[in-house]
BALOBA-1460 file (C-alpha; in Angstrom, 3 decimals):
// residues 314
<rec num="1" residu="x" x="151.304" y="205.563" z="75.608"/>
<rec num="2" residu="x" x="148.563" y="208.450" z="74.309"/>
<rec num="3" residu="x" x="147.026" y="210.800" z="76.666"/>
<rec num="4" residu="x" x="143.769" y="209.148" z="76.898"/>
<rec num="5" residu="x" x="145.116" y="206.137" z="78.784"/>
<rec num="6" residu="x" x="146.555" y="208.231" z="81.037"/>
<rec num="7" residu="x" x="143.241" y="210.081" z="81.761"/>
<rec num="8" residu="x" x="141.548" y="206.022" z="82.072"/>
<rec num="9" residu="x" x="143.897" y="205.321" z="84.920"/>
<rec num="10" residu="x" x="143.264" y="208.231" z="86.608"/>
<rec num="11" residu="x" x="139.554" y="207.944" z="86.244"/>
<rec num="12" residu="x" x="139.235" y="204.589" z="87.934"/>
<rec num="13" residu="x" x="141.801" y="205.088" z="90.701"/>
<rec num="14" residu="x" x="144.293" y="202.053" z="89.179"/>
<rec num="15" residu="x" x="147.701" y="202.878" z="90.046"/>
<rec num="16" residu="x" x="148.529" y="201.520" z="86.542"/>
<rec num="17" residu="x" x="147.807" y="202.557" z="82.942"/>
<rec num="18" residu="x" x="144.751" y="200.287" z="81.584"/>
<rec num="19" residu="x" x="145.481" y="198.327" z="78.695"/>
<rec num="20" residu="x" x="142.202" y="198.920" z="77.129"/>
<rec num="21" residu="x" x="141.052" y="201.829" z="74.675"/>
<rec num="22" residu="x" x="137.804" y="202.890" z="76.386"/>
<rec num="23" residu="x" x="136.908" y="203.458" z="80.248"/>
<rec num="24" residu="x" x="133.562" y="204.640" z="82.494"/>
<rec num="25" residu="x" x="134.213" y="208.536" z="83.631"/>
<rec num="26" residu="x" x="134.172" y="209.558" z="86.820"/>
<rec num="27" residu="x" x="131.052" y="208.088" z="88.352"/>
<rec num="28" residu="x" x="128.782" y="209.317" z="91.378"/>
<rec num="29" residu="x" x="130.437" y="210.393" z="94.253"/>
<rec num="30" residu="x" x="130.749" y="207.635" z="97.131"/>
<rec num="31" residu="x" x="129.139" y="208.434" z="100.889"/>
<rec num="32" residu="x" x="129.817" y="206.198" z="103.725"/>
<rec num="33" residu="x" x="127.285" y="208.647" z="105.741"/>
<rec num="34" residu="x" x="124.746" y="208.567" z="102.648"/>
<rec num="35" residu="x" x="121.948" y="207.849" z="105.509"/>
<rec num="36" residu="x" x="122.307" y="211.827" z="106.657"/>
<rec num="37" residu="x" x="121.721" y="212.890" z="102.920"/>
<rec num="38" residu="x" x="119.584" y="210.780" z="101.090"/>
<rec num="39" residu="x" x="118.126" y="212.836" z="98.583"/>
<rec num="40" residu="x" x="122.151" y="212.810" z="97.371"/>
<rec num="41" residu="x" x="121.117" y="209.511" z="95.247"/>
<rec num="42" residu="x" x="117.602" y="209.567" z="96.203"/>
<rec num="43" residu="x" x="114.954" y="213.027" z="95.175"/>
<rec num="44" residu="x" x="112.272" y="210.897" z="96.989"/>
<rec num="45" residu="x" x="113.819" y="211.799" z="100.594"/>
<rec num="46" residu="x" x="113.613" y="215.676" z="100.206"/>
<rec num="47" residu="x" x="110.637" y="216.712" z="101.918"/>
<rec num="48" residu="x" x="110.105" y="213.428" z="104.152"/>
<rec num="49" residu="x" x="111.302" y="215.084" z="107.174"/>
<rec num="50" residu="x" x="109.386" y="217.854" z="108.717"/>
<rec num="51" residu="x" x="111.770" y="220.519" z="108.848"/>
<rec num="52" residu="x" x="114.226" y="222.480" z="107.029"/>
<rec num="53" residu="x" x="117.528" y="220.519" z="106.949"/>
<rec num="54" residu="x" x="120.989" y="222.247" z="105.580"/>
<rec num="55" residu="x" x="123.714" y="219.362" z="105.572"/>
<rec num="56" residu="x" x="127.000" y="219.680" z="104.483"/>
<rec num="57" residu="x" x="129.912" y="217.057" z="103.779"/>
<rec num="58" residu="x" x="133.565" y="216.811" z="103.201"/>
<rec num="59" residu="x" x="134.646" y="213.451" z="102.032"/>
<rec num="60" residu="x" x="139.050" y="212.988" z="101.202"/>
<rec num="61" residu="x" x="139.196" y="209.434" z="99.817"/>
<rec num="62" residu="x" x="142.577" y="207.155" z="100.075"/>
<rec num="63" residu="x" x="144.759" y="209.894" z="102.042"/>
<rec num="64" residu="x" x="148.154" y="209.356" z="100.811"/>
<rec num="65" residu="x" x="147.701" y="208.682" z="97.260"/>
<rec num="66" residu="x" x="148.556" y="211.241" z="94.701"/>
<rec num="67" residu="x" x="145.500" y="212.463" z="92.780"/>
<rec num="68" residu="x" x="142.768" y="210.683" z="95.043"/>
<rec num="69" residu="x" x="138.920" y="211.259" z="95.183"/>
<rec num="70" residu="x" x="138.040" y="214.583" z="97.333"/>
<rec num="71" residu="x" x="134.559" y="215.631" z="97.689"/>
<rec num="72" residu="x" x="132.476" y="218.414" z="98.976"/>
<rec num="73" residu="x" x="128.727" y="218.573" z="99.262"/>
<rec num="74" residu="x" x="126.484" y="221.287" z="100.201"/>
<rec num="75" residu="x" x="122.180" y="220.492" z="100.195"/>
<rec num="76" residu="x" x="119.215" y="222.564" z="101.426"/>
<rec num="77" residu="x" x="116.023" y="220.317" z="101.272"/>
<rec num="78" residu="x" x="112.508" y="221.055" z="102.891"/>
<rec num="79" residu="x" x="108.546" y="220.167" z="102.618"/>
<rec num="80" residu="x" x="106.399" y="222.674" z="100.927"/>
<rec num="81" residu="x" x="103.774" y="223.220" z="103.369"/>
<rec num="82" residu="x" x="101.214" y="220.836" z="103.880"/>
<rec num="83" residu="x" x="101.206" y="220.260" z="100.098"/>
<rec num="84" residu="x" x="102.400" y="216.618" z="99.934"/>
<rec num="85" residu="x" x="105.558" y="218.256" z="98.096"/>
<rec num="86" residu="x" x="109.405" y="218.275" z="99.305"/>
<rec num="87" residu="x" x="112.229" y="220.744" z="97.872"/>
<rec num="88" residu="x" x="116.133" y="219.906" z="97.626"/>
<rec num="89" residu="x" x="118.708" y="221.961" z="96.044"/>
<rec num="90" residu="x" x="122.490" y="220.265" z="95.685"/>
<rec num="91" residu="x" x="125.984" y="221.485" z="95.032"/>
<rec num="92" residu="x" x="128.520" y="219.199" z="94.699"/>
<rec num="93" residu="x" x="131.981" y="219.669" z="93.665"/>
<rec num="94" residu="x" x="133.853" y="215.752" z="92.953"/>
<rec num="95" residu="x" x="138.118" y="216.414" z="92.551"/>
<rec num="96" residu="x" x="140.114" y="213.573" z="91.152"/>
<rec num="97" residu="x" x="143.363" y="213.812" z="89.681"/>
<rec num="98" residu="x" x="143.041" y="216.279" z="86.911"/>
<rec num="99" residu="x" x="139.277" y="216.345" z="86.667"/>
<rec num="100" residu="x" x="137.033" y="218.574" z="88.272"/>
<rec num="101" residu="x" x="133.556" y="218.247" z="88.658"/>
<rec num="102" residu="x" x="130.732" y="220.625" z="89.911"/>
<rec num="103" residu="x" x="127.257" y="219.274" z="90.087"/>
<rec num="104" residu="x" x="124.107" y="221.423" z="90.883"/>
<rec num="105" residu="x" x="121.238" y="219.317" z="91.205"/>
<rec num="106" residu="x" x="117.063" y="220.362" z="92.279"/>
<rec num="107" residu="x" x="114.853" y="217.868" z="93.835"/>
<rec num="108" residu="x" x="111.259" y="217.492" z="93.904"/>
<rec num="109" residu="x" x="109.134" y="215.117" z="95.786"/>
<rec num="110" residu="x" x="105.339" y="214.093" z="96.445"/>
<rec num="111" residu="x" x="104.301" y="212.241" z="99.201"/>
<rec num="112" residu="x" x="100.976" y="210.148" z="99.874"/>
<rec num="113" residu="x" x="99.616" y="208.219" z="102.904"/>
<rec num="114" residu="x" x="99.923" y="204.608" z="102.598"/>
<rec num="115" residu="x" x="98.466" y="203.723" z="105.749"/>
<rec num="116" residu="x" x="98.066" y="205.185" z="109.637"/>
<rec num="117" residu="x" x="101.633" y="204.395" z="109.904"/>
<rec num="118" residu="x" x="103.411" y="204.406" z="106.306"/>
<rec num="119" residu="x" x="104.141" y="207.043" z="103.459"/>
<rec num="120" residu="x" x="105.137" y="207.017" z="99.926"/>
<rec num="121" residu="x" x="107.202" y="209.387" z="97.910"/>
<rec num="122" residu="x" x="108.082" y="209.893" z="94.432"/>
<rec num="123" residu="x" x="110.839" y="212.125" z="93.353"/>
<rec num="124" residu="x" x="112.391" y="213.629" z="90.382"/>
<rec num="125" residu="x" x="116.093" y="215.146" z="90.047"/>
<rec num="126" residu="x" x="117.277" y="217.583" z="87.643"/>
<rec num="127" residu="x" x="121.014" y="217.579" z="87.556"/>
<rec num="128" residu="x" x="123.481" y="220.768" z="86.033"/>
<rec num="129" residu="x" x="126.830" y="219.168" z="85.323"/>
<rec num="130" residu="x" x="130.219" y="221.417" z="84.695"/>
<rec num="131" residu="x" x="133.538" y="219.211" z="83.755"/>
<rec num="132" residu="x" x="136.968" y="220.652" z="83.835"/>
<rec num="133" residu="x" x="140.334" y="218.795" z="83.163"/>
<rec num="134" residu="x" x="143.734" y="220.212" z="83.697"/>
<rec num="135" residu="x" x="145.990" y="218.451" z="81.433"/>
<rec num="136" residu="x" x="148.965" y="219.795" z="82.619"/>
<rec num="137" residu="x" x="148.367" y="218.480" z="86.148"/>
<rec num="138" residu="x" x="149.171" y="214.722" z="84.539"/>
<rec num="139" residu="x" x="152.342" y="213.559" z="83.236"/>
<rec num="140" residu="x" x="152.021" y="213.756" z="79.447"/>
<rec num="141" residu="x" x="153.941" y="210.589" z="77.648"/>
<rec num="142" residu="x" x="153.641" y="212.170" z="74.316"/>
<rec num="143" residu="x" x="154.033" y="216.036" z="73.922"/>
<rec num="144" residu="x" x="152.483" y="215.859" z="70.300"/>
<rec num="145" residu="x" x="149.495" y="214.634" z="71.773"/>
<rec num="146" residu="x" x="147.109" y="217.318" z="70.314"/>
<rec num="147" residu="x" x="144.468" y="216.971" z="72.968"/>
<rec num="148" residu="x" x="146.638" y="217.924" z="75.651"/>
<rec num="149" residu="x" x="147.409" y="221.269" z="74.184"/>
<rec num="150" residu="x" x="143.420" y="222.380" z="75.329"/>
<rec num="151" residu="x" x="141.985" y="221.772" z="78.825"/>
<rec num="152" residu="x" x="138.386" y="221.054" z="79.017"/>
<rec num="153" residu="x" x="136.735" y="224.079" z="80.913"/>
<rec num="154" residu="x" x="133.658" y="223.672" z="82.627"/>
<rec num="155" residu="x" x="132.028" y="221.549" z="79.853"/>
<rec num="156" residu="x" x="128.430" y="221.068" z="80.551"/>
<rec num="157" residu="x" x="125.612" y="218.167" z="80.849"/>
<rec num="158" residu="x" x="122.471" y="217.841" z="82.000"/>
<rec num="159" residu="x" x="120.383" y="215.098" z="82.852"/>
<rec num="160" residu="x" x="117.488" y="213.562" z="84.828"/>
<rec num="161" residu="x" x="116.743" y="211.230" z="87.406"/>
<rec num="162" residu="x" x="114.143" y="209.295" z="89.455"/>
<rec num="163" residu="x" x="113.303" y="207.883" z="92.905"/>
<rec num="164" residu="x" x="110.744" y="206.131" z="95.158"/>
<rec num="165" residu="x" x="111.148" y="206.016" z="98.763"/>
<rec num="166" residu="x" x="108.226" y="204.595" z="101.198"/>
<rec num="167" residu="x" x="108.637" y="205.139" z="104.923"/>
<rec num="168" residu="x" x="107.588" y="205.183" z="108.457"/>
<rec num="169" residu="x" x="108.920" y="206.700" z="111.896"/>
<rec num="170" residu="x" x="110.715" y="203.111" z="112.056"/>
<rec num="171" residu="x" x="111.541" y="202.088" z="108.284"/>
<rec num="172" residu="x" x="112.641" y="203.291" z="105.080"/>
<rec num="173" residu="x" x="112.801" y="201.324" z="101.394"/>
<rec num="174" residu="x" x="114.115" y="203.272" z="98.339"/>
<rec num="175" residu="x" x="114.863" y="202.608" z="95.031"/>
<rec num="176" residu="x" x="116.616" y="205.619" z="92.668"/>
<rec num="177" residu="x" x="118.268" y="206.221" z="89.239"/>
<rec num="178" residu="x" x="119.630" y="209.455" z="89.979"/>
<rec num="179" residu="x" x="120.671" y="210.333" z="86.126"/>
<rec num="180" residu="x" x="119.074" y="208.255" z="83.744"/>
<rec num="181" residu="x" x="121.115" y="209.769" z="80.966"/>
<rec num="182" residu="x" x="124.515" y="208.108" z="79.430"/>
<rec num="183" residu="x" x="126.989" y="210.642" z="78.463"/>
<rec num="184" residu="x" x="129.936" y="210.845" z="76.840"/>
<rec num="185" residu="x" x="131.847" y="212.592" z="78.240"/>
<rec num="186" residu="x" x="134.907" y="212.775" z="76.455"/>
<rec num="187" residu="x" x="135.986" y="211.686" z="73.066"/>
<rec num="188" residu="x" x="139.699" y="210.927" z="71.991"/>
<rec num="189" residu="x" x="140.980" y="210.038" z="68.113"/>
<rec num="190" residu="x" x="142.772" y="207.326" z="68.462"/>
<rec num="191" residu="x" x="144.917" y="205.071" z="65.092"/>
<rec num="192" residu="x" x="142.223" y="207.755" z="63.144"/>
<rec num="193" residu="x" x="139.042" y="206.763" z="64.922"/>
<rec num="194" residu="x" x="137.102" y="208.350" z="67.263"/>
<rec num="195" residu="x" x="137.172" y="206.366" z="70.888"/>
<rec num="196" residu="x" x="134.984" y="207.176" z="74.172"/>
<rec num="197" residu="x" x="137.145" y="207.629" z="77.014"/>
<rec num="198" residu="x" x="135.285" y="208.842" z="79.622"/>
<rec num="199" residu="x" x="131.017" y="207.720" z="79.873"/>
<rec num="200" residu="x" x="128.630" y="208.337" z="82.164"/>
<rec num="201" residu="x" x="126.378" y="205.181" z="82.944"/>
<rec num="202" residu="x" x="123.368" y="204.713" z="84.706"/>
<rec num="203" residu="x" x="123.373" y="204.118" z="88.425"/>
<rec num="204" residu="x" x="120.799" y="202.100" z="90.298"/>
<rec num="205" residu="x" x="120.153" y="202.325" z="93.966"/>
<rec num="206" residu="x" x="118.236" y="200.390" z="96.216"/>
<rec num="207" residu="x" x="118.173" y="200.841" z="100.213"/>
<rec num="208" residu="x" x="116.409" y="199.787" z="103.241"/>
<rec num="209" residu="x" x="116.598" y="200.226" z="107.026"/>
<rec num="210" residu="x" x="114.571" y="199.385" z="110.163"/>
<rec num="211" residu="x" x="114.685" y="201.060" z="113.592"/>
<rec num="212" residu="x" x="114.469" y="198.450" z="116.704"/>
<rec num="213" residu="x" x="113.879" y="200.530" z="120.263"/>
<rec num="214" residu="x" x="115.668" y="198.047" z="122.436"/>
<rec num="215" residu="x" x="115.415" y="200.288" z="125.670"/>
<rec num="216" residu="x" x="113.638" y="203.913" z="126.103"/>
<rec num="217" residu="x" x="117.422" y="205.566" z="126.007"/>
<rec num="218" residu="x" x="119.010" y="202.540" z="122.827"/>
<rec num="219" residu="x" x="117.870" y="202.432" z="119.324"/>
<rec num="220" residu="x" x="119.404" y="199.743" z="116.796"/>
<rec num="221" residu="x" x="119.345" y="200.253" z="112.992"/>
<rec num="222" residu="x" x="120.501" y="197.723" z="110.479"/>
<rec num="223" residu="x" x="120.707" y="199.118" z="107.119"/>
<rec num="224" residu="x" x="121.884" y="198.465" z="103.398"/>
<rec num="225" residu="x" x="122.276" y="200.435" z="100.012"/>
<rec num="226" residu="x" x="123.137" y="198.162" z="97.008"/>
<rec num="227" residu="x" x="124.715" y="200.230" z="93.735"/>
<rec num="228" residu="x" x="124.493" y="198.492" z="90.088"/>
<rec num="229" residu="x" x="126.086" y="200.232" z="87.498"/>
<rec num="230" residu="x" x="126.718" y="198.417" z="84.004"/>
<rec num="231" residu="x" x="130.072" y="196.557" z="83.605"/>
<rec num="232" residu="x" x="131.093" y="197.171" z="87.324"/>
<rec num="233" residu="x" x="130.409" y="194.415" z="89.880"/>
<rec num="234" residu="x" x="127.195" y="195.185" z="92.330"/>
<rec num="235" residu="x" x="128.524" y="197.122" z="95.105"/>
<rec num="236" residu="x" x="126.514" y="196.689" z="98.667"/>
<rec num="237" residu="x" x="127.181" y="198.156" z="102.097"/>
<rec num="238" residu="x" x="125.735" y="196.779" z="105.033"/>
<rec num="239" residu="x" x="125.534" y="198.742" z="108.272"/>
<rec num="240" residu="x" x="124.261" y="198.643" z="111.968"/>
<rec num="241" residu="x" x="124.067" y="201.580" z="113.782"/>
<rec num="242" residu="x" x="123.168" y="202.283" z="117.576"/>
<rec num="243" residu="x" x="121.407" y="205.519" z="118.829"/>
<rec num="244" residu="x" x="122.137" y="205.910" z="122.351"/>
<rec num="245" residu="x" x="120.300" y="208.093" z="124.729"/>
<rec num="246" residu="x" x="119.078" y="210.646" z="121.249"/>
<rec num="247" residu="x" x="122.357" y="211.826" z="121.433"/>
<rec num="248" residu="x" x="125.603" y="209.637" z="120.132"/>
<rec num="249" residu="x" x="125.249" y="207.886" z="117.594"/>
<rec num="250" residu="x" x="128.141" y="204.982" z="117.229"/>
<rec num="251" residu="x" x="128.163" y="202.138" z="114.394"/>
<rec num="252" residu="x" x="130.004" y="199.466" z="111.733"/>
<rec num="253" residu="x" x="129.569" y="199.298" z="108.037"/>
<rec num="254" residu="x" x="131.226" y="196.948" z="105.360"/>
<rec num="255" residu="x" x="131.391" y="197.634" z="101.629"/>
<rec num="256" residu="x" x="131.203" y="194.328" z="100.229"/>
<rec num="257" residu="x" x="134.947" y="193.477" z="99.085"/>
<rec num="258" residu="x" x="136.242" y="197.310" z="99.532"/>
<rec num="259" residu="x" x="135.771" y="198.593" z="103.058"/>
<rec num="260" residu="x" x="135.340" y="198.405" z="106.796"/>
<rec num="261" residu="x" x="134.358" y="201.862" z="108.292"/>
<rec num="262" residu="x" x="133.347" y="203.353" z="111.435"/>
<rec num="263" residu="x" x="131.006" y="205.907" z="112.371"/>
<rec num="264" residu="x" x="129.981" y="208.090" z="115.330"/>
<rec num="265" residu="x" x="128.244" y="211.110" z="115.274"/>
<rec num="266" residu="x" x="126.628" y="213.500" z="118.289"/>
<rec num="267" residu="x" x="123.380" y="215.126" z="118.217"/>
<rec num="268" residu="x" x="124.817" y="218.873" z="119.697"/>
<rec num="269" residu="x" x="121.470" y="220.341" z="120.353"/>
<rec num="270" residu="x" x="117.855" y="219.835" z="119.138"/>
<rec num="271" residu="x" x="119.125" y="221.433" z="115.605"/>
<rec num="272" residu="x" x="122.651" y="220.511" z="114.917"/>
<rec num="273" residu="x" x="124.386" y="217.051" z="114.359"/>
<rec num="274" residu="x" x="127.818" y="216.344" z="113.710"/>
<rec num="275" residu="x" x="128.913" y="212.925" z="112.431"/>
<rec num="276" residu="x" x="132.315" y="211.180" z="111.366"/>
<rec num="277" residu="x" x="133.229" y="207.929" z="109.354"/>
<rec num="278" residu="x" x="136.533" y="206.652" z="108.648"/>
<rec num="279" residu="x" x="136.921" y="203.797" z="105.959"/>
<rec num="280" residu="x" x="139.966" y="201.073" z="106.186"/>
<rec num="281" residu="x" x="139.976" y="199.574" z="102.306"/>
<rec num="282" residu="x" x="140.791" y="195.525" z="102.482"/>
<rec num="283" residu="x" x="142.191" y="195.555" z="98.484"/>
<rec num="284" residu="x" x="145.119" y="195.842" z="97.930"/>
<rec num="285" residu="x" x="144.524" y="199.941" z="97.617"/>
<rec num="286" residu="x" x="145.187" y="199.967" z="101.478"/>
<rec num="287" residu="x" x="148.979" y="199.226" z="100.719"/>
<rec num="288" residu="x" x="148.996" y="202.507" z="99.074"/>
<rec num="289" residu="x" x="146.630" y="204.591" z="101.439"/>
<rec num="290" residu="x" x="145.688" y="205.471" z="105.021"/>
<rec num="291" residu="x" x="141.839" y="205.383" z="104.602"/>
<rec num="292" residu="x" x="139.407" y="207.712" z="103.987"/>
<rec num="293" residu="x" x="137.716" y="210.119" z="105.861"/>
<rec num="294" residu="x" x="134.252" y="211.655" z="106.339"/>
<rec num="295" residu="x" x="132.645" y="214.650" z="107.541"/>
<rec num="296" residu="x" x="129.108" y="215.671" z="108.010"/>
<rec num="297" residu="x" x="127.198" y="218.516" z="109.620"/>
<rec num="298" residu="x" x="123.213" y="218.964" z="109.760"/>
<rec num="299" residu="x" x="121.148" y="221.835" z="110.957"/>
<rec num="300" residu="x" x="117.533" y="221.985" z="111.210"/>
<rec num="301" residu="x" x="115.230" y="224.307" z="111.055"/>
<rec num="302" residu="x" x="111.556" y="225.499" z="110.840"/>
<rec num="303" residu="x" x="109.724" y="222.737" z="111.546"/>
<rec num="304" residu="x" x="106.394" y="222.999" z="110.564"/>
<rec num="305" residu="x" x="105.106" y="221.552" z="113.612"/>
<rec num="306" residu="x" x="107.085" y="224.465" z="115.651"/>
<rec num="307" residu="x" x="109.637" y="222.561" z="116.709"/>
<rec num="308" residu="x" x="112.098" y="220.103" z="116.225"/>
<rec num="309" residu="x" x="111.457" y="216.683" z="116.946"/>
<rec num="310" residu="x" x="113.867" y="214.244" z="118.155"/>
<rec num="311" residu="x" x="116.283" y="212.606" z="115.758"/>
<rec num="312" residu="x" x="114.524" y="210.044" z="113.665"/>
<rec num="313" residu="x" x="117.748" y="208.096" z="112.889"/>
<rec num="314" residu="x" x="117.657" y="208.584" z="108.893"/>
């Protein structure tokens, strides 16, 4: 079996070798917390908050499995004044197996009044993309295997992407293609012909929430994000979320046919939140792993109002 296989089973987290000649590459990174971060899959978001916001994650996917999904993500957006526009910078870095992947993406946003009550955003993304693969961190079934001989070190792509997001104090509706690019990635020769192994493919995303105030101290938010990719089933999460008191937060999500997860997360002070998630998978992945686990810390900052206002719950 060549070395290209190998690099397909890695790349979709199979614990077997595909059978077939060409696979998707690494694809976006997944968030169970997304709702902290929007402008991750969204460059609508940045800006729609009134306030500097610094937010950082740490996301280790299937703990126990060799060679599993580990992510790190690091974003600084903010609104540009009064101008209508919105600012977001992104670094993320995406380990799995023997890839490495470092993203640097800049967000920019422009916001109009809908109504009293409602605002609308467009948003464009410019994404930096640096790919490196180890080779000699997978177990190499043929030694002659030319391509093996050279790692790929920090091979770059860019690309572009889009967003709309409308929203209110109590609801939010997005739709976003963060890269509308397709890129191959990497290409293997394989029985003398040149084969795609790993691609790049379009993502779509499309999200919604709404914020009920069932008491002066309880807030309830249902919420969904559906992902579309070509030649991958629709993925859709479904969440409800309760905000008790401004402070804890405490919630349920479900990843249609993946995962259950739980969430909490605790406002510390008027600029810091911390938040958690763990994710139980119910394939047949959670014979081989303990779940994944989530991180996330926000700070704000420099609100152009002079001061921070009270948690707005996404």
């Amino acid at each position: 079996m060549n070395l290209h296989k190998t690099i397909q089973a890695v790349g979709i987290g199979l614990m077997t070798l595909g059978c077939v000649s060409t696979a998707n590459a690494q694809q976006d990174p997944q968030y169970t917390q997304y709702m902290y971060n929007t402008g991750a899959i969204n460059p609508a978001y940045v800006g729609s908050k009134s306030n500097l916001s610094i937010f950082g994650l740490y996301r280790t996917q299937w703990v126990g499995m060799e060679g599993a999904p580990k992510t790190a993500h690091v974003s600084v957006s903010t609104p540009l004044g009064e101008s209508g526009l919105g600012l977001g910078v992104n670094f993320v870095n995406d380990r799995l197996g023997a890839m490495d992947e470092n993203n640097i993406s800049v967000d920019l946003s422009y916001t109009i009044d809908l109504s009293y009550d409602y605002k609308l955003a467009f948003g464009l993304k410019g994404t930096a993309n640096l790919l490196s693969v180890d080779y000699q961190k997978l177990r190499i079934f043929d030694p002659s295997d030319g391509v093996s001989q050279e790692n790929i070190n920090n091979k770059f792509n860019p690309n572009i992407g889009a967003g709309v997001y409308v929203y209110s104090d109590k609801a939010y509706f997005g739709l976003s293609v963060p890269k509308f690019l397709q890129v191959d990635r990497y290409n293997d020769n394989y029985d003398n012909q040149e084969v795609v192994t790993m691609r790049e493919k379009m993502h779509f995303y499309l999200m919604g929430g709404y914020v009920f105030d069932l008491s002066d101290n309880l807030k309830f938010k249902p919420a969904f994000l559906a992902k579309a990719i070509q030649g991958s089933p629709l993925q859709v999460d479904v969440s409800a979320n309760f905000l008790i008191a401004e402070k804890f937060t405490l919630g349920a999500a479900y990843r249609w046919d993946a995962a259950l997860s739980a969430l909490a997360g605790f406002q510390v002070n008027d600029n810091l939140f911390v938040g958690y998630s763990y994710d139980a998978e119910t394939t047949a992945l959670r014979h081989y792993n303990s779940g994944s686990h989530e991180i996330v810390l926000r700070f704000d900052i420099f609100s152009r109002t002079g001061r921070i206002n009270a948690p707005r719950f996404f």
